[in-house]
Every structure is written in C-alpha cells, then in structure tokens.
DRENNUGU-991409 format. One record per residue (C-alpha): x, y, z. Coordinates in steps of 0.1 Angstrom, whole numbers, plus 5000, padded with zeros to 4 digits. Layout:
// residues N
<lumtor x="X" y="Y" z="Z"/>
...
// end
This chain:
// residues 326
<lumtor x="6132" y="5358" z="8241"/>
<lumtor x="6111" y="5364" z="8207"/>
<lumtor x="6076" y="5378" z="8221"/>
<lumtor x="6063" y="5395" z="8196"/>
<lumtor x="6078" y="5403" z="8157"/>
<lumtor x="6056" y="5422" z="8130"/>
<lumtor x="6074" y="5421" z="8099"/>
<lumtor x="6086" y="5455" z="8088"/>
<lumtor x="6072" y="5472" z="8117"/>
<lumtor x="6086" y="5458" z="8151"/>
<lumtor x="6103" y="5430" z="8180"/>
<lumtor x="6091" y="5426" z="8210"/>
<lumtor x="6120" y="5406" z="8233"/>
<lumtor x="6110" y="5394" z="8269"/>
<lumtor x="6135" y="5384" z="8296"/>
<lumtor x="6143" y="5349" z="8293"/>
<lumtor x="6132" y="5333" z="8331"/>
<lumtor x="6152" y="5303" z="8325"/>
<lumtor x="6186" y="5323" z="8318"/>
<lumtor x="6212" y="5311" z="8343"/>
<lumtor x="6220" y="5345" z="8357"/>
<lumtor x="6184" y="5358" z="8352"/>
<lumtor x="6185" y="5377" z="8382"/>
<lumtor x="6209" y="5400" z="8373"/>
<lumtor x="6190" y="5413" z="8339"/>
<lumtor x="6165" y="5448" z="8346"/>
<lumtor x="6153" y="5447" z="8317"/>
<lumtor x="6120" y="5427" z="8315"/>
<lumtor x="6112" y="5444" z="8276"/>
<lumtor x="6126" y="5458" z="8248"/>
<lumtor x="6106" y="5472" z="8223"/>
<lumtor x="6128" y="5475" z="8187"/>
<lumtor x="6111" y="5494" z="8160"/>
<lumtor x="6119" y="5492" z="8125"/>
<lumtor x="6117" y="5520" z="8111"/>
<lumtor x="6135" y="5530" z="8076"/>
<lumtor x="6142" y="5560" z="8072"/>
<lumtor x="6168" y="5576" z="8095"/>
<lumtor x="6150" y="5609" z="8095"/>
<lumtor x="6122" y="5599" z="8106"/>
<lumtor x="6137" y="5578" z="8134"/>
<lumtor x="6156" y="5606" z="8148"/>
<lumtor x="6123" y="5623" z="8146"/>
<lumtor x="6107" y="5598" z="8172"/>
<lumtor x="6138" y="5599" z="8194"/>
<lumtor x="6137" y="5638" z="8201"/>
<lumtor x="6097" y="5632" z="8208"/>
<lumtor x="6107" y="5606" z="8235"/>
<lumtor x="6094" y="5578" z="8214"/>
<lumtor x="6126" y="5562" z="8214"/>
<lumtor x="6152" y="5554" z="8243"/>
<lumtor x="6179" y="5542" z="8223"/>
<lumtor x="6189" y="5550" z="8179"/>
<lumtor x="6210" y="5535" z="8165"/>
<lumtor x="6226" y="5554" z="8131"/>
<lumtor x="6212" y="5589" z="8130"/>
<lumtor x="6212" y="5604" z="8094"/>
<lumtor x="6241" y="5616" z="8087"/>
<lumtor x="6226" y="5650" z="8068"/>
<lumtor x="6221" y="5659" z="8105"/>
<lumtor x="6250" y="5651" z="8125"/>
<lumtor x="6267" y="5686" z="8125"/>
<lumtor x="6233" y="5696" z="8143"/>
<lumtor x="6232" y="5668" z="8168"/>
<lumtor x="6270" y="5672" z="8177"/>
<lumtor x="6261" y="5708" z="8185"/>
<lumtor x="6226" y="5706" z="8200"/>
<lumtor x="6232" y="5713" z="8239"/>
<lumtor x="6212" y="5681" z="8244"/>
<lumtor x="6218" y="5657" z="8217"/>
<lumtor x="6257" y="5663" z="8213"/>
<lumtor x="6257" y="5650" z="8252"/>
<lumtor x="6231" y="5616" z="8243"/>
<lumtor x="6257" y="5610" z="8213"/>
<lumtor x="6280" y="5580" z="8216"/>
<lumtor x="6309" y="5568" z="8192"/>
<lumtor x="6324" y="5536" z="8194"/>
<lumtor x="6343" y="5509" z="8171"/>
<lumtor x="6321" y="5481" z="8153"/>
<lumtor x="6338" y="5453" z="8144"/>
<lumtor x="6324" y="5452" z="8104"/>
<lumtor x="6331" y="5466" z="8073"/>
<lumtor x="6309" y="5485" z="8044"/>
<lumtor x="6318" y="5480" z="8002"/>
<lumtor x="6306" y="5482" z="7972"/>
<lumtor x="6314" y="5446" z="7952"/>
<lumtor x="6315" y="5444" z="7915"/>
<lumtor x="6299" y="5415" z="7895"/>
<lumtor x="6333" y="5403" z="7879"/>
<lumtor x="6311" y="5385" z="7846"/>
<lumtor x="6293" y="5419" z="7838"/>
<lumtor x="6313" y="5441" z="7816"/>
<lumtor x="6332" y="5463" z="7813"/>
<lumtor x="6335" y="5451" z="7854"/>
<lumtor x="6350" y="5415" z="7843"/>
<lumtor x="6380" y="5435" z="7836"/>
<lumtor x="6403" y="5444" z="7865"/>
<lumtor x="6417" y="5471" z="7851"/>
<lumtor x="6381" y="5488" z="7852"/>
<lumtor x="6374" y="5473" z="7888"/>
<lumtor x="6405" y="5494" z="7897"/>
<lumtor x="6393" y="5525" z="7888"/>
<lumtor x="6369" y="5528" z="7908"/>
<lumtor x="6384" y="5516" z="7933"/>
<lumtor x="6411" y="5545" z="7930"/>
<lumtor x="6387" y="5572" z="7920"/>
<lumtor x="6370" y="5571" z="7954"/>
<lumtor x="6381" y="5594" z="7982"/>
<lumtor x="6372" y="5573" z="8014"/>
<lumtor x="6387" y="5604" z="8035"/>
<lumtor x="6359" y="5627" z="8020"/>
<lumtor x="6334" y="5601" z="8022"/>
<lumtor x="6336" y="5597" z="8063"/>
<lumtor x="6344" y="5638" z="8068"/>
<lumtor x="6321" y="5652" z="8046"/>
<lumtor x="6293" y="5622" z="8044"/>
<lumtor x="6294" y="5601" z="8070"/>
<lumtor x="6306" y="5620" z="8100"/>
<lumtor x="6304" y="5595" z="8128"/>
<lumtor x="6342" y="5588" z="8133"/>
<lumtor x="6345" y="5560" z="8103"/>
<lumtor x="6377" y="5550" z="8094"/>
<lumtor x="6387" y="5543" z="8056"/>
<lumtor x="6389" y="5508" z="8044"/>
<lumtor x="6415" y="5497" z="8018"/>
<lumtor x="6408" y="5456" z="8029"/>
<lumtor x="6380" y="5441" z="8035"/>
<lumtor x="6386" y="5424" z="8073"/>
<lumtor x="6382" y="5451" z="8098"/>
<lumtor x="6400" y="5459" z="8129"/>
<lumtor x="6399" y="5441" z="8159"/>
<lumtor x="6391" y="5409" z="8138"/>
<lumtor x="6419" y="5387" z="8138"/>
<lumtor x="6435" y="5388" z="8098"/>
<lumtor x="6432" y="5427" z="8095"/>
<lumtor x="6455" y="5439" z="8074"/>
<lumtor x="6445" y="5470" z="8066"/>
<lumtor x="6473" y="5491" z="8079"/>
<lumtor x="6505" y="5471" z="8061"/>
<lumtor x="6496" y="5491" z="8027"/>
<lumtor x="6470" y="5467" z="8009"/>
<lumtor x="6446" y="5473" z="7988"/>
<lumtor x="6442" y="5501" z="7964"/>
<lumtor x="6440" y="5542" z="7977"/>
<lumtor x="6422" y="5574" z="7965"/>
<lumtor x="6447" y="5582" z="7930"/>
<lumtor x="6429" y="5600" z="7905"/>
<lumtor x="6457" y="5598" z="7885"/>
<lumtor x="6467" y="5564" z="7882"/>
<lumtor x="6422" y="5558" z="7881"/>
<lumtor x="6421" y="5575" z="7852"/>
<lumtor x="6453" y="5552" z="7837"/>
<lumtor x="6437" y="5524" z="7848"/>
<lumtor x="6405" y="5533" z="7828"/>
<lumtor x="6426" y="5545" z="7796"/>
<lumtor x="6442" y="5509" z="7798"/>
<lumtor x="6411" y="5493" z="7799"/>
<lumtor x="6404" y="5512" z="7763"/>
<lumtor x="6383" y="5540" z="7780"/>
<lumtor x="6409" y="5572" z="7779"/>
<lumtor x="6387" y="5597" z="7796"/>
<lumtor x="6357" y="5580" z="7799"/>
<lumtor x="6358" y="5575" z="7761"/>
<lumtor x="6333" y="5547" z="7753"/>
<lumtor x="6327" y="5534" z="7784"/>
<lumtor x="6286" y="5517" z="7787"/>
<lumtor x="6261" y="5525" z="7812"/>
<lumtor x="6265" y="5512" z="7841"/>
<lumtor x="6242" y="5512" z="7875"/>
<lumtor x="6253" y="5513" z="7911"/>
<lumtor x="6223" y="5492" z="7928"/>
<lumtor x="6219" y="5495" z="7970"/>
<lumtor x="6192" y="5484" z="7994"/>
<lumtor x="6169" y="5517" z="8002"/>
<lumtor x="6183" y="5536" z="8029"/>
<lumtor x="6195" y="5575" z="8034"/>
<lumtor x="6224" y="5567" z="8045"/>
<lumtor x="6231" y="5539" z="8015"/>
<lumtor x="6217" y="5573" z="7988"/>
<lumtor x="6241" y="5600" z="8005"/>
<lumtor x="6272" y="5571" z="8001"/>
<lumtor x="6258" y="5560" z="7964"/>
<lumtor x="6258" y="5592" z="7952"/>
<lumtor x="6289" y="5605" z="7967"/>
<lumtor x="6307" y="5581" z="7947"/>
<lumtor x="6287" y="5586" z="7915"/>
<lumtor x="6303" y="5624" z="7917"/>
<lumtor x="6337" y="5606" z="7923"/>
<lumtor x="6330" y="5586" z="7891"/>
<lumtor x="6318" y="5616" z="7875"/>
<lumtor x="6345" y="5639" z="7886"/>
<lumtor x="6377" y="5617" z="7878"/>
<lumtor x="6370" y="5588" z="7853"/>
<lumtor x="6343" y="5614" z="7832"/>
<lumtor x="6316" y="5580" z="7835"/>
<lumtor x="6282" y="5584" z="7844"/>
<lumtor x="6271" y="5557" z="7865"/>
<lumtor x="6229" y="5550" z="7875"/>
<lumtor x="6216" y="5545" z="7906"/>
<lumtor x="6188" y="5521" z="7918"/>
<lumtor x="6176" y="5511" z="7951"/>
<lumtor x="6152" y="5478" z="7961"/>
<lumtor x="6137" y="5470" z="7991"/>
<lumtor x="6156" y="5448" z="8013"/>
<lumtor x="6141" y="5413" z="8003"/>
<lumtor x="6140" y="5421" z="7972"/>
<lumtor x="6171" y="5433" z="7969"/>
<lumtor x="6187" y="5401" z="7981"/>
<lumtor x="6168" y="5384" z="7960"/>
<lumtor x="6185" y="5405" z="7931"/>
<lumtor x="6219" y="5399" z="7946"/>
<lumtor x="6211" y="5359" z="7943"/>
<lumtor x="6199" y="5360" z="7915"/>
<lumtor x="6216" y="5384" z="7889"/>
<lumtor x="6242" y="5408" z="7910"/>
<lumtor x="6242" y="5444" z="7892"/>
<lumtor x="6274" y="5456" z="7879"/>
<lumtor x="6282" y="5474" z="7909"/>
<lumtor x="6264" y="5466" z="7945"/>
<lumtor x="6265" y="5478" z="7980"/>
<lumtor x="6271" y="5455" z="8009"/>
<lumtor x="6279" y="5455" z="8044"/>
<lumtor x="6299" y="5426" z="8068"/>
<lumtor x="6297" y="5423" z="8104"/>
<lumtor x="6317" y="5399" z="8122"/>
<lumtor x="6298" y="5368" z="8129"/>
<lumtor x="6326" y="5352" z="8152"/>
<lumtor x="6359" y="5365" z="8158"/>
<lumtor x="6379" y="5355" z="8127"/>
<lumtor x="6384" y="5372" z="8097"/>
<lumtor x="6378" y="5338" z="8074"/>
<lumtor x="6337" y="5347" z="8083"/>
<lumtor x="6346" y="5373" z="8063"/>
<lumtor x="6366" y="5359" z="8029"/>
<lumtor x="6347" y="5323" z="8028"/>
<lumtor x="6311" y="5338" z="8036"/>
<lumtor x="6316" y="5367" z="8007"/>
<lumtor x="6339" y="5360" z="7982"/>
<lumtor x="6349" y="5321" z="7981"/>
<lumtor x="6339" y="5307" z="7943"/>
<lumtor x="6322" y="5281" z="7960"/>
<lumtor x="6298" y="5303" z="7986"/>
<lumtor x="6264" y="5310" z="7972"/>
<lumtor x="6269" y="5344" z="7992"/>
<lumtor x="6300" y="5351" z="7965"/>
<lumtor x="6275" y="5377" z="7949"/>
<lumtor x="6304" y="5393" z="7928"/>
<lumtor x="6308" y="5357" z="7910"/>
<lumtor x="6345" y="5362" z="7919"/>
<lumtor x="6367" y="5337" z="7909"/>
<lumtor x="6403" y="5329" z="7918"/>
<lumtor x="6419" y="5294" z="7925"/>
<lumtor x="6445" y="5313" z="7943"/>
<lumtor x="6421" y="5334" z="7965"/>
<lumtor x="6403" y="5296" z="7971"/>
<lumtor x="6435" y="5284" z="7984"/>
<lumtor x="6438" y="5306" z="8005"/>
<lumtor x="6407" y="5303" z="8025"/>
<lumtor x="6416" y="5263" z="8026"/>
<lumtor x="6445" y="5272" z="8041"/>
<lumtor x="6430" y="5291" z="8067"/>
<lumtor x="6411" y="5268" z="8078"/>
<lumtor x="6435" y="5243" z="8084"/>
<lumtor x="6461" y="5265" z="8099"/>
<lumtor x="6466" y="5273" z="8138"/>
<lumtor x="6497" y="5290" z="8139"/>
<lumtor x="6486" y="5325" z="8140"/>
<lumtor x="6519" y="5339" z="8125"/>
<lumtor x="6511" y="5311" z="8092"/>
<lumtor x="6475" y="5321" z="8093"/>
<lumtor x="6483" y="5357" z="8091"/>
<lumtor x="6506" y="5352" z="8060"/>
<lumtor x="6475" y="5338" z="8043"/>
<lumtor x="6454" y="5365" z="8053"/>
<lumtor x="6478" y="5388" z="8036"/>
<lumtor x="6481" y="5369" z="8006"/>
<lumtor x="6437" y="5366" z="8006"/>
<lumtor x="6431" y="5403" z="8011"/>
<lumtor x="6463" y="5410" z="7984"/>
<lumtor x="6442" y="5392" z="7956"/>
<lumtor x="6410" y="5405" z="7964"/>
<lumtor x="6416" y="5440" z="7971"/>
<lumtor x="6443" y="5448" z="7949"/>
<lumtor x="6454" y="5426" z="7926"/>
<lumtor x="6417" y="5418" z="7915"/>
<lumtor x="6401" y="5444" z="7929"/>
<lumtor x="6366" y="5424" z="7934"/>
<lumtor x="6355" y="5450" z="7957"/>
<lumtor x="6356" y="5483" z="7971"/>
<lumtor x="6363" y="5485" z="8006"/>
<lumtor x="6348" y="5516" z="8021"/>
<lumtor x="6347" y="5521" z="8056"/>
<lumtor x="6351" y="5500" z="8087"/>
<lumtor x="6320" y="5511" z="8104"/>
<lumtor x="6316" y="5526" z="8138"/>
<lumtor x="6286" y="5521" z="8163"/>
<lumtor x="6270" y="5560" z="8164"/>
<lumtor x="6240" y="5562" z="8188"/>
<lumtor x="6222" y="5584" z="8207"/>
<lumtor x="6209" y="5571" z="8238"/>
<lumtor x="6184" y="5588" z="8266"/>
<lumtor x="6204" y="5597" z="8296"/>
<lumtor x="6183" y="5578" z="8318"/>
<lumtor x="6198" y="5545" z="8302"/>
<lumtor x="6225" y="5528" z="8315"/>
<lumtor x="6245" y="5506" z="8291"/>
<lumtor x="6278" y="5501" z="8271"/>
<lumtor x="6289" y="5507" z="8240"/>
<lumtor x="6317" y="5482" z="8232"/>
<lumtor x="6311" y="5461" z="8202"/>
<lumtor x="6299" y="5430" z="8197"/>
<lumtor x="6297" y="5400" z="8177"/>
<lumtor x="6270" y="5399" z="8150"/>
<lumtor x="6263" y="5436" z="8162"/>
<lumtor x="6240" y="5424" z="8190"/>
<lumtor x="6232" y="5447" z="8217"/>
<lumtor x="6241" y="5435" z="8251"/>
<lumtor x="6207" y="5441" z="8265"/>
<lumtor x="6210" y="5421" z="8297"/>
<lumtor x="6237" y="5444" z="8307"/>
<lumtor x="6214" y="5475" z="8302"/>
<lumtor x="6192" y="5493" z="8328"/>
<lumtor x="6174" y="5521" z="8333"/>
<lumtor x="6174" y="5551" z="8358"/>
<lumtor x="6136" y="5564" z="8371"/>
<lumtor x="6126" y="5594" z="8349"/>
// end
C-alpha cells in the first residue's frame, strides 16, 4: 500500500495486512527513490544507498560488466515494451511520408543497442513487442537501417541531399539515457540525409503537457504493456480518435483495423489484422520510429532475493522479494 509519496523525490509502500496471502510477503517496506539522473543513481547504489537500480547509465556499462563486483549484481532480462520516436504527421516537412521514411531508414538500430545502449536491446522495426500477443516484428515489417534508399526517400520528397530541407527539433523528456539515444540519431541524420536536426528536452510534466498540446516534429516515447494484447498498444497510441494519438496520425484504414481487433477472437483473424495495423503504421506511413524493444537491466545487491521475469505495466513483483541478513 501507498504510505508515503513526495513528489519528485520518493514512495514509501507498506505491506498490505488485508492481502489474502499476506503471510507469505517479507517485505514489510520498500523505499523507491526518484532520482533523475542515472549517474547519480548508480552513484548511490555502489555507496549502499540503494538495494535494487533499475537502468544504470549506459556511458558506464562496459565498466560495470567488468567490475569484479558489479558485473556479478548485473541482471538482463526481456521487458515486455517498446521505445520510438513518433513524428507529428501535420508538421512539415513530417506530414509527408516520404520524409517520415527517412528517418526511419537512416537510423542504425544495430549501432544504437551495441554501441549506446548496451544492455542486450533488441532492434525494433514494429511497434508491438515480443511476448505481446500481435508481434510482428520478425515477418519483415516495417522499415530497416538503408542509407541508400533514406537518402531516395528524401530526394523524393524534394530534398536531394539535404537540399532545402527546414529546421527541425527532436524533443525528449530529460534523461541520460533519452540525450545519449537523441543524439545518436541526430549523427544518423547528419551522417546520411546531410539535415541538421535540434534537440530539446522538458521536464516530465511538462513535457506531456507539450505532447497534448502541440507535439514537436519529432518526439520520443516509450510503451509498456498495460495488459497482455498488442491493441493497448495501437488504440492507446496511434488510433485518430485517442487523445494519446500524439503524432495526430490519421488513417481510416489503420482505424479499421483496431475495430477489428476488438471484435475478433479467432487468434489466427486477429493476427491478420495486426499485420495489416503494424503494415500501415510502420511502413507504409511510417508514423513512427520503432527503436528498440526494451530489456529490464538492473543491478541488484546480492543479499536480495527476487526475480527478474517481466511484468505487466513493468511492476516489480515485490511480494515475491526477500532479503538475506547482511
């Protein structure tokens, strides 16, 4: 239960007393920090501050994976969500697919998880991730790393080389992780299509409040899995009629689509319409750009005992955890 929660700072949860198998949860606290910068987290953790953190930087995970300690305190397991970039589709030059495409295809997703990220990610050409049910991302879907055929699609679009194309900003919520990813693509922008994109970052709130209100040209997201299906994921982000449809994407077809779903039981029937969904959103339309289907990286004190399987809404299991005397 809720015990305590200072904005911006910290939760307090309690053990709930009236929770039908109450006896079998050790843990009578958690304490959950907020804390916003990654660095400075990890900083806590190796002063015993913190038991448990979740999403070390990533500028130091070739350290931690060979520190004697932390490599052994570092845990890698699959998260059922995915993390994009979405395009407002009424801004120019981004209400024209051809320029959606792009950048889609000027983005090397294998770089980006090697090089960047470095905690296992796998690339994302569709926006449902695995273990969802509707993923779709292995039956060739979506648009792949082509400089090539990115810089055809721009010359299309009346921008041969980067010829004329307007300034443009990449917007994301504050973060180090969000900065190293933002920029990585700028130099993917830079390097392939010759355009020079901005970056801005807001505050959380604030930056949702942006979102609602007037999406930037380009904007960082990220989807968990509310509840095992993967039409959370198309009606709750992209559907014309969903106040979350940031990107102001609109596509009767794409609409159909998630009315068919939720009519449909027959899971062969509702997997042709998950096909046909992620088809017009991540390649035919291009509304976003699916990055990678996130992984759970966490280091975690030896002395506690827990899992690491994932979870719906990305939810620890806490009444499963305990912990050793140390």
């Amino acid at each position: 239960m809720l015990a305590e929660w200072v904005h911006d700072d910290h939760l307090v949860l309690v053990k709930n007393p009236k929770y039908y198998d109450a006896n079998s949860v050790h843990l009578d606290k958690v304490y959950c920090y907020m804390v916003i910068e990654a660095s400075t987290a990890l900083a806590m953790y190796e002063a015993g501050e913190l038991d448990v953190l979740r999403d070390p930087p990533t500028a130091q995970m070739d350290r931690i994976k060979t520190d004697p300690v932390l490599s052994k305190e570092l845990h890698r397991s699959p998260r059922l969500g995915t993390y994009f970039f979405g395009f407002n589709c009424t801004k120019p030059p981004f209400d024209n697919p051809l320029v959606r495409k792009a950048f889609a295809a000027a983005i090397d997703r294998q770089a980006l998880v090697d090089y960047i990220l470095k905690g296992g990610q796998k690339p994302a050409l569709t926006f449902i991730s695995p273990g969802v049910p509707g993923y779709v991302g292995d039956e060739g879907i979506g648009i792949p790393y082509d400089p090539e055929m990115a810089r055809k699609y721009l010359a299309d679009a009346g921008y041969p080389n980067g010829q004329g194309f307007p300034e443009v900003t990449l917007m994301f919520n504050t973060s180090e992780l969000h900065r190293a990813v933002a920029e990585f693509a700028q130099q993917c922008w830079q390097k392939v299509l010759n355009v020079k994109v901005n970056l801005a970052n807001q505050e959380w709130k604030v930056y949702l409040q942006t979102l609602q209100q007037d999406a930037p040209q380009i904007f960082r997201l990220g989807w968990m899995a509310s509840y095992p299906d993967g039409y959370d994921y198309l009606k709750r982000n992209f559907d014309s009629r969903t106040p979350e449809n940031y990107a102001r994407y609109r596509n009767p077809e794409f609409d159909e689509a998630v009315d068919m779903l939720e009519r449909i039981t027959n899971p062969e029937e509702r997997m042709q319409w998950f096909r046909k969904a992620e088809t017009l959103l991540c390649q035919v339309d291009c509304a976003l750009i699916p990055l990678y289907y996130y992984t759970m990286v966490e280091l975690t004190k030896s002395y506690v005992i827990r899992d690491y399987y994932a979870t719906i809404n990305d939810v620890p299991n806490f009444k499963d955890w305990d912990l050793l005397s140390h």
